[in-house]
C-alpha positions, 0 to 999 in steps of 0.5 A: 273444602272439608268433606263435611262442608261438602256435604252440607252444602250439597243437602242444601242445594238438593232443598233448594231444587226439591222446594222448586220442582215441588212449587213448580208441580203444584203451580195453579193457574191465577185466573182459575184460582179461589173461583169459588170466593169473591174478592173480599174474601180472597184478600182477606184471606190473602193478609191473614196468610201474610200476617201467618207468614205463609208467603205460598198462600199470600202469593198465590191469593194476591196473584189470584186477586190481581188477574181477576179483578185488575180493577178491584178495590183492593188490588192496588194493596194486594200488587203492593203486599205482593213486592214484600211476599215475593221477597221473603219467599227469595223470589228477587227478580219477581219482586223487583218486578211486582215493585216495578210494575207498582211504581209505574202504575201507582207513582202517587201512592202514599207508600211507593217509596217503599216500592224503591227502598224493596226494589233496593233490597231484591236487586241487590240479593239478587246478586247473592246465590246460596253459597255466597251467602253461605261464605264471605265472598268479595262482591267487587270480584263478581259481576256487579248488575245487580248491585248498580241497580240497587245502588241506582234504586237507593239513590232514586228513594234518597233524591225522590223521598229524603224525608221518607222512613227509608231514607236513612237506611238506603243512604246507608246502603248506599255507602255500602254499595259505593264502596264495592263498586270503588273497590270493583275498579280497584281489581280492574285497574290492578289487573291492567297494571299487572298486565303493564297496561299502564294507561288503562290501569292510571286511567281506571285509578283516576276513576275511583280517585273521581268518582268515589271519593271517600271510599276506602280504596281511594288510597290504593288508587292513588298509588297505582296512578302514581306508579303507573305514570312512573312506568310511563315516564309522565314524571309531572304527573307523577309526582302531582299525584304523589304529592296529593297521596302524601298530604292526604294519606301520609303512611301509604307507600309508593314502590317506583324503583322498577 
């Protein structure tokens, strides 16, 4: 890496860590917070700070409103507000909690969908540090709990709320995240391969070919199964398998020489 890239990265990690110690010096105690305003006003306030994109504030107020007045008539908005500021603030994990712990208590609300959907979008940058969005990176060559949350959450909005504004947008994520994890069992299946652990690798193969049809990687797939029943001397399966890479993906070969 050029010394410049080096040293770009470098200042934005001091940011990052800066940006935290200073959040973290002048962190004020929710329940001891705006004590000198009611609860009408520190909502209002607490919009006006969202709508000015002052998540600092927005948080801070919301959290405020939330502790001190768990019953309030316009805490149950203020806890929703809080899963959208806790995300543009890149607070992921706080966000999926404030969008957790506002399905479980308000599952009838006319907006929890957008709970899911935002539950959706923090789990899966979650999984993103600074330099992974900074640079192209292969998520299938990652540890994917975040993203089979995400892919668990898009799913439960699309099955619970079809018709909601969401929907289209979270199948489509849906696609996007299906196709790394096909491609996750891909890397695990051509690691046993090249281990010669030929069953494991025709056995995780098997499972892209099943579980992700349609996915991209399908191809490559089917070839490693085919090989990999080669090298077992599974000579009927072998060529089912190859018969099925054939009809379907006819300009994909086949290296069962060795």
């Amino acid at each position: 890496m050029k010394m410049a890239a080096k040293k770009k990265i470098y200042s934005i990690l001091l940011t990052a860590i800066a940006t935290w110690l200073s959040a973290c010096g002048s962190s004020t105690d929710p329940s001891e917070a705006y004590k000198g305003e009611s609860q009408q006003q520190i909502y209002q306030a607490g919009k006006v700070a969202l709508q000015d994109k002052s998540y600092s504030e927005t948080i801070k107020r919301f959290e405020a409103l939330d502790v001190q007045y768990p019953y309030g008539v316009d805490t149950e908005s203020a806890q929703f507000y809080l899963i959208y500021a806790y995300y543009m603030k890149e607070d992921h994990a706080l966000s999926v909690a404030a969008a957790d712990r506002f399905i479980r208590l308000h599952p009838t609300n006319s907006h929890v969908d957008y709970a899911y959907y935002m539950r959706g979008l923090a789990n899966y940058y979650q999984n993103l540090g600074i330099i992974e969005r900074m640079f192209a990176v292969d998520l299938a060559t990652r540890d994917l709990t975040q993203i089979q949350k995400s892919y668990h959450d898009f799913s439960d909005l699309s099955m619970q709320f079809p018709n909601s504004i969401y929907a289209p947008s979270a199948r489509q994520y849906l696609i996007y995240l299906r196709n790394i994890l096909a491609a996750h069992e891909l890397q695990v299946a051509k690691y046993y391969f090249a281990k010669k652990a030929y069953v494991a690798a025709a056995n995780r193969a098997g499972d892209v070919v099943a579980h992700y049809q349609g996915a991209p990687v399908v191809p490559d797939a089917l070839v490693i199964m085919t090989e990999s029943y080669h090298q077992l001397g599974l000579t009927k399966m072998e060529q089912d398998t190859l018969k099925v890479l054939q009809y379907n993906y006819p300009d994909k070969t086949v290296d069962i020489n060795s």
